[in-house]
Every structure is written in C-alpha cells, then in structure tokens.
C-alpha positions as CSV (number, residue, x, y, z in Angstrom):
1,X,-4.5,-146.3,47.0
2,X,-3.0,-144.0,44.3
3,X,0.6,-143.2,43.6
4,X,1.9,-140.1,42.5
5,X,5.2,-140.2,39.8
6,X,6.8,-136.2,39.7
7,X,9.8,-135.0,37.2
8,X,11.7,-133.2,39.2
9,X,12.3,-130.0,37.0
10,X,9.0,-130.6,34.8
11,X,5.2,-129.5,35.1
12,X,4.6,-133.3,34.3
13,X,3.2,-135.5,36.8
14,X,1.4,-139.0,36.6
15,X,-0.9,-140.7,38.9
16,X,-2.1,-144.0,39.6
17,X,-5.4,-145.4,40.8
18,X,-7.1,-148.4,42.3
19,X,-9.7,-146.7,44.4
20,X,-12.8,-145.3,42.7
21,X,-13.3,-142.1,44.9
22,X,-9.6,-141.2,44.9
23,X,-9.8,-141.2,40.9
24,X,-12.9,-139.0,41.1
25,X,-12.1,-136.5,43.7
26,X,-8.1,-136.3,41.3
27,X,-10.1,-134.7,38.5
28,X,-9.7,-131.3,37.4
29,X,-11.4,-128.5,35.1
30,X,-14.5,-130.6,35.0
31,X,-17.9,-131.2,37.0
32,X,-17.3,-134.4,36.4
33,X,-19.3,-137.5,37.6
34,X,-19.3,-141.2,36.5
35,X,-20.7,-144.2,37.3
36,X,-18.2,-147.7,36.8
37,X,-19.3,-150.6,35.1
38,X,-17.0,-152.6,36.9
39,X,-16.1,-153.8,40.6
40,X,-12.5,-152.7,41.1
41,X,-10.6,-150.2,38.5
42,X,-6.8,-149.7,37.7
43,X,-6.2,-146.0,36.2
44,X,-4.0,-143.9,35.0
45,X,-3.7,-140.2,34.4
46,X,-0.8,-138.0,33.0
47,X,-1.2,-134.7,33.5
48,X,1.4,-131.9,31.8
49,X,1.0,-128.6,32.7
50,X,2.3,-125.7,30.2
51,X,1.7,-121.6,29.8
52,X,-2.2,-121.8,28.5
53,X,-2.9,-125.3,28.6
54,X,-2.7,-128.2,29.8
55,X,-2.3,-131.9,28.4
56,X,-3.9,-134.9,30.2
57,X,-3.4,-138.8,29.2
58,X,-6.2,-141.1,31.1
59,X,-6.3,-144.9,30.7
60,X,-9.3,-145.2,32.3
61,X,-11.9,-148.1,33.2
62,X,-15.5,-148.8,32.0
63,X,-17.9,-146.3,33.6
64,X,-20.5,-143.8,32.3
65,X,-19.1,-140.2,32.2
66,X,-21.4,-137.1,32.2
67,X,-19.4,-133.9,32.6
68,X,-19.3,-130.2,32.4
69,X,-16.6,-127.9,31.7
70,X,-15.4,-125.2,33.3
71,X,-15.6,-121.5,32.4
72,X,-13.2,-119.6,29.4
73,X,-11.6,-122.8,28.4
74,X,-11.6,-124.7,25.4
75,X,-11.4,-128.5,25.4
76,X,-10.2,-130.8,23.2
77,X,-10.3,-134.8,23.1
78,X,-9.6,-137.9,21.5
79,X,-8.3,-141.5,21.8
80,X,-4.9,-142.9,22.2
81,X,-5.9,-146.4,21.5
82,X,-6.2,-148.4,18.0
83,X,-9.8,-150.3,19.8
84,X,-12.2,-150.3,16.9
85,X,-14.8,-150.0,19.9
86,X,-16.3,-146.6,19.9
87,X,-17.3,-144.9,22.4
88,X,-21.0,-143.6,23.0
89,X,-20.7,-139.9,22.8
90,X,-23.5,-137.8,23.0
91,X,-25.7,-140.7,22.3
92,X,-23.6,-142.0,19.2
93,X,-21.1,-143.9,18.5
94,X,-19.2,-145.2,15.6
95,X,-15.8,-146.4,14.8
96,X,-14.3,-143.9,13.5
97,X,-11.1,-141.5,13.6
98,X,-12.9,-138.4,15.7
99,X,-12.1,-135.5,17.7
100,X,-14.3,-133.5,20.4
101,X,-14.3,-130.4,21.4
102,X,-16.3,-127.9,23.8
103,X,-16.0,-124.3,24.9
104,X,-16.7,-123.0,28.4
105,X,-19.4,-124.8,30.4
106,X,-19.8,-127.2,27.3
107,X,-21.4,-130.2,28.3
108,X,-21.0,-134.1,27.6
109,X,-22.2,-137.5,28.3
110,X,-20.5,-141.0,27.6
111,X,-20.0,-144.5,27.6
112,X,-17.2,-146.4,27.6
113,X,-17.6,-150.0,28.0
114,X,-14.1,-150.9,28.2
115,X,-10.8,-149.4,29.4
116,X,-9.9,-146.6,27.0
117,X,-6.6,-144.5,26.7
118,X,-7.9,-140.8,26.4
119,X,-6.3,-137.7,25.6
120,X,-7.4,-134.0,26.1
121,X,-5.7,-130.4,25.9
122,X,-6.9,-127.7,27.6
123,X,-6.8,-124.7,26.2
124,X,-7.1,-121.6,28.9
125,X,-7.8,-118.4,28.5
126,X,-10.7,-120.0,25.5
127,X,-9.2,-120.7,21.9
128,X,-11.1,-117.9,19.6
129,X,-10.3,-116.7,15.8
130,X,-8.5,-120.1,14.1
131,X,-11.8,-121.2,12.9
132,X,-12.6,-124.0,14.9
133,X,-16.4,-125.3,15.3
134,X,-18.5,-123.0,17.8
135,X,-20.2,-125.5,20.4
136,X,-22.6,-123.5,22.6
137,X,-23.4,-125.7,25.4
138,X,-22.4,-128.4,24.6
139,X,-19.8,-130.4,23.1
140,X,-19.6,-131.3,19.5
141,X,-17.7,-134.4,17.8
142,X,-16.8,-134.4,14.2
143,X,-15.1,-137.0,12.0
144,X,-12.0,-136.5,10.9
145,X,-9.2,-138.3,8.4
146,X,-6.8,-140.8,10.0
147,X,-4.1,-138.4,9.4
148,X,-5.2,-135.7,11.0
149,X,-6.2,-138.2,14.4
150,X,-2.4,-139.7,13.8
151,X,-0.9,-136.0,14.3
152,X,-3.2,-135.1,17.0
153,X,-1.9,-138.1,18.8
154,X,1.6,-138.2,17.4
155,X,2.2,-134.5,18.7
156,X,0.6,-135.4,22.1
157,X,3.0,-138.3,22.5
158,X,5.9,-136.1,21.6
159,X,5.2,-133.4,23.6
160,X,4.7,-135.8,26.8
161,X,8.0,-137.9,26.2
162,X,10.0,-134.2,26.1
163,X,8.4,-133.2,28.8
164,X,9.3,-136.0,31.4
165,X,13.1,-134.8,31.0
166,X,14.0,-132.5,33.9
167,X,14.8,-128.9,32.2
168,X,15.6,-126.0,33.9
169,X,12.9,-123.0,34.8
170,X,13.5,-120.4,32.3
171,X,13.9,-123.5,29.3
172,X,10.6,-125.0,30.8
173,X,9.1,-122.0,30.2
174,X,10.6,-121.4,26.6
175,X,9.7,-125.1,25.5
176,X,5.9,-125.1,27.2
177,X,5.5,-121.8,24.8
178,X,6.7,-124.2,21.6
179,X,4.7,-126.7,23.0
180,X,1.2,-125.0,22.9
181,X,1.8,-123.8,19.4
182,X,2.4,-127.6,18.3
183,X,-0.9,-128.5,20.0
184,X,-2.7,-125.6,18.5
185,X,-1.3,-126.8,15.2
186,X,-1.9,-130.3,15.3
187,X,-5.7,-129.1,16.7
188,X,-5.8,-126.6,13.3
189,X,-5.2,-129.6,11.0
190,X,-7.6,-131.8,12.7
191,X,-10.4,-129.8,12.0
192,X,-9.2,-128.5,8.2
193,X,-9.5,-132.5,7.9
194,X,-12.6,-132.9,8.8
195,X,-15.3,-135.6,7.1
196,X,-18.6,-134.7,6.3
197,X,-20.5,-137.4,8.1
198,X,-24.2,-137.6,8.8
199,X,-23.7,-139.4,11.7
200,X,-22.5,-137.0,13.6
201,X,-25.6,-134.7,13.3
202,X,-27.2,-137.1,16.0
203,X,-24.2,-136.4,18.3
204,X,-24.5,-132.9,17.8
205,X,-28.5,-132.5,18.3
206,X,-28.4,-130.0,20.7
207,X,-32.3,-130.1,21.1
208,X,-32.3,-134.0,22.2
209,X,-28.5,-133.8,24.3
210,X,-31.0,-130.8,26.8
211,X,-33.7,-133.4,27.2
212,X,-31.2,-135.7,28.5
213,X,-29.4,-133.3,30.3
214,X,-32.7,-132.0,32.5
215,X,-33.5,-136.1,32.7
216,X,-30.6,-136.6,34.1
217,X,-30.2,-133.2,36.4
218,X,-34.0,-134.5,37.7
219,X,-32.9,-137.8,38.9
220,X,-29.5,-136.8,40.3
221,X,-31.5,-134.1,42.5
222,X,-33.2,-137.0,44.8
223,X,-31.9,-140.7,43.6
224,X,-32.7,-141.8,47.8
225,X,-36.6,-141.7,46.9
226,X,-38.6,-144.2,45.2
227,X,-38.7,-142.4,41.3
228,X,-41.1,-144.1,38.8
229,X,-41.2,-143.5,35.0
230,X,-44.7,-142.0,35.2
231,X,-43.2,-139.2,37.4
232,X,-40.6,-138.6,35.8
233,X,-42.4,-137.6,32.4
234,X,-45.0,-135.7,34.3
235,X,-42.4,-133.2,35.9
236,X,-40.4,-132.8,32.5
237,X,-43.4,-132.4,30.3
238,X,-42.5,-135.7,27.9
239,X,-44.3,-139.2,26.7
240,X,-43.0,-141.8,28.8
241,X,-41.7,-143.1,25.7
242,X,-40.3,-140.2,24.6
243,X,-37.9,-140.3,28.2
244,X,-37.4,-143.9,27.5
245,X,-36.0,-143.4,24.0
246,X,-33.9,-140.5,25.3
247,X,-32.3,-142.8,28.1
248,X,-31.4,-145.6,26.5
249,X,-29.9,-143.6,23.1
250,X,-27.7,-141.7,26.0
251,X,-26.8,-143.9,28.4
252,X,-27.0,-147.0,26.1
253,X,-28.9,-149.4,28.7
254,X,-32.6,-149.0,30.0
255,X,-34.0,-146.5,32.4
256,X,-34.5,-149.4,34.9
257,X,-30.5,-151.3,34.5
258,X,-28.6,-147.3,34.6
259,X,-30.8,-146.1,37.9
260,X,-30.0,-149.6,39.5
261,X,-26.2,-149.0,38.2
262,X,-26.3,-145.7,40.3
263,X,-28.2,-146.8,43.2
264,X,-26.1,-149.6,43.4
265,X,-22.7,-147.4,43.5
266,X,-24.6,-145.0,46.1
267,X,-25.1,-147.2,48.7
268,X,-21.7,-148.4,48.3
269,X,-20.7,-145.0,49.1
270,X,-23.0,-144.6,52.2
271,X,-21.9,-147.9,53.5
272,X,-17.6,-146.9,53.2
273,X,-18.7,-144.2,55.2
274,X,-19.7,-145.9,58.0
275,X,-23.8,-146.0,57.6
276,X,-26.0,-146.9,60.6
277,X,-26.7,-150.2,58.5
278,X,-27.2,-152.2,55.7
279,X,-30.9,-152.3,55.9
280,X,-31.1,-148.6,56.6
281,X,-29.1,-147.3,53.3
282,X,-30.4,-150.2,51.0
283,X,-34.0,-149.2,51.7
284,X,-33.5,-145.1,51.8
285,X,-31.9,-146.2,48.0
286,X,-35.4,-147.7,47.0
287,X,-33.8,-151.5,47.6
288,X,-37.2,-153.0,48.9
289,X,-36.6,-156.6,47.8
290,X,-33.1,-157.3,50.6
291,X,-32.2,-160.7,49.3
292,X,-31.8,-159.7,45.5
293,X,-30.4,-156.4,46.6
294,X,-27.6,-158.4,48.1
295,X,-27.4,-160.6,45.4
296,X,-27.1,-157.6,42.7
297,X,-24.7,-155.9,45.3
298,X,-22.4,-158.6,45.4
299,X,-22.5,-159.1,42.0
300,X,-21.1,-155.9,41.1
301,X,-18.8,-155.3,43.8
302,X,-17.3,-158.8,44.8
303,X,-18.8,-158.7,48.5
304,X,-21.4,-158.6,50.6
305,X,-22.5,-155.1,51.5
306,X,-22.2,-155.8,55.2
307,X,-18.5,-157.0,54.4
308,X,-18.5,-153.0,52.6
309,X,-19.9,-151.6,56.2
310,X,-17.4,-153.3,58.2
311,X,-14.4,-152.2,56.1
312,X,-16.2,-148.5,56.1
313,X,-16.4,-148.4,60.2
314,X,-12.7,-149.4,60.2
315,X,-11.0,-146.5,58.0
C-alpha cells in the first residue's frame, strides 16, 4: 500500500511505499526498470514540482536500476546520505563525493546494495550554454569536491523545507522561479569543482556501457525462453568471455545469479496476477529443477509461490 502526503498550497507532494509494483508504476520522466535485491521494500519519494524543473528525494531499497531518460530534459543526481558505500554506476563505483548527469534519452545502469537516499533535478526544457559536461547517450559521473556535493545537497534540502509551507499561487510561482536559479547555481559550482579522476573514465566508456546496453535489451526481449551464454554471444557478435566480463563489471554479480534474480521477480509477477499455476509459470521462466525453484523462491520472497498464487487469485 502507498500513502500519499499533499501541502495544500505547494507543488510538493510525498509518497510512501511498501509494494514493489506501486513504487514502479509511481515513477516519472524515466523508462525505468529495476530488479530488488530484497523480499519486501519500504520507500520513499518526495517530489517538488517548480516552473522548469522538478526536484525528487527517493530513499529507496536495494535493487538494480537500469533507466532511460526522457526527451529535452537534463538530469541531474546525487546522494543524500553520508554511507561510504558507493554505488555501482555505470559499472564503477567508488566512495567518493560525485554527481551524475544525462541529457535527453541518456542512459544508465546501477547498483545499489543497500537503501540509499537519492536526489535528482530535472531540468525541462534541456539545460544548454552554462558549460556543463555533454553526455550523448548516456549518462556521465564525475568527481567532485565535498563542498561542491555539500551545496548541491544543502540547496536541495533548503529548497524542499520552503517548499512544504503552504504559499499562495502568484508567491508559488515567484519563489519556484528563485528556486530553479538556486538549483542551477548550486549545479554550476558542482561541476567548476570538479576532480580529475581516472576512475571515472571506466564509468564514462561509452563504447563498453552500448555492449551492456544491447546485452541487456537481448535478454529483456524473451527472458520466458531457455537463453544460454553460447547464444547469447553468437547473436551479439562477442567472446563468451567478453559478455561475461561485461555482465558482471555492470551488474556486479554473474550472468547466471542476475538472470535468476530477474526470473525469480518475473514469475512473482505472473503468479500476483493470478497465473493458471505454479508449475506452468515456473517452467515457461526456464525453472526446470521445481524443488530448488521453490526453495530459491522462498528464499527471496518469504513464501511459497503457491502461497504468492493464492494471494494473486484473491485481489
């Protein structure tokens, strides 16, 4: 079930979430899809929406996270949290103050092993002309100094807190237009403080993140059919260790444990909607072995996948 917190007066609203698919299908300004790590989540999303952009504040759960922004936008993000846990972004990850950012239909891929707080602006129509990194298609990450991270998230904070106090229309309006040009300022000195790192070359190897990307487009087209690695490097032209390498510097985790992650959360799907049965889905999933697909099943979710079907049938 998800709640729903509105200011009365204010473009700010906040959500709450303890249902996986409620949390997906509440996500804007993204093709977004993720796969959670863990069996039950607890989220939260603030989203404040001003004249040319819009803020959003996610504390969010363990999952994987591939997305794609939408067109003549610019995106910005970072973290709201002190964890000295990085996040795997683009297939690197180091602890270190950094800010992302992509331009319309910029892509991305993460991992985020434990609950994060997130921040992003949202910059619409795109941001052009204050010298901020190009990023093609898709999205770049770049080190930055802790005092340029501590404004991004200081202004963020400040403009959120403002913004949850009822105003009237015409000073909404007036104060979402100071608003944006504190964002955009606060954006500005992030990037004029940014570290040359070499590290962040990997993340930004646009040749490698497309590899991934048509990997992962290939085995989100069919995921209900037996795929084998052999195939899967034949159709895309690469070694098999080549894909391997690819995979696991991306997602973090083998070939084999991410395609059992998905199928896994697939079938959980199938059966809330009220499958024919557990047999049926678990097999058209490639789960040939029952027993241990059970055992993974419950596992991961906390019950039996027929207990999953009964609670499906009865929505």
């Amino acid at each position: 079930m998800n709640s729903i917190d509105d200011v009365p007066g204010s473009a700010l609203r906040t959500f709450r979430f303890s249902d996986v698919d409620e949390f997906r299908s509440a996500i804007r300004g993204l093709n977004f899809e993720f796969t959670p790590f863990v069996r039950k989540i607890s989220a939260e999303q603030t989203i404040l929406s001003l004249p040319g952009c819009e803020v959003n504040s996610t504390r969010a759960f363990p999952r994987v996270v591939d997305a794609q922004l939408i067109g003549n936008c610019t995106a910005i993000g970072f973290t709201m949290d002190d964890l000295n846990l990085p996040i795997r972004f683009n297939g690197s990850q180091r602890a270190r103050p950094v800010v992302v950012i992509g331009g319309g239909g910029a892509a991305y891929t993460a991992v985020e092993e434990v609950q994060r707080h997130i921040a992003s602006v949202v910059f619409s129509p795109e941001v052009r002309d204050r010298g901020w990194p190009p990023t093609l298609s898709s999205f770049k990450i770049f080190e930055i100094s802790a005092a340029g991270l501590h404004r991004l998230r200081t202004v963020v904070r400040e403009v959120l807190a403002e913004a949850s106090d009822p105003v009237e229309a015409p000073e909404l309006s007036l104060k979402g237009a100071a608003m944006k040009e504190s964002l955009l300022g606060a954006v500005d000195d992030a990037f004029e403080s940014v570290v040359s790192a070499r590290w962040t070359l990997r993340a930004n190897d646009g040749r490698r993140f497309r590899i991934f990307q048509d990997i992962r487009a290939l085995l989100s087209d069919d995921l209900s059919q037996p795929i084998y690695s052999d195939d899967i490097a034949r159709k895309l032209g690469l070694s098999v260790r080549t894909m391997h390498d690819v995979v696991r510097r991306y997602r973090g985790m083998s070939l084999h444990r991410y395609l059992r992650l998905r199928r896994l959360w697939l079938v959980r799907r199938q059966l809330l909607a009220g499958a024919e049965s557990v047999k049926a889905v678990a097999l058209a999933f490639g789960f040939w072995h029952l027993s241990d697909f059970s055992k993974s099943y419950r596992e991961q979710f906390g019950e039996s996948p027929s207990q999953t079907l009964e609670r499906g049938r009865g929505r």
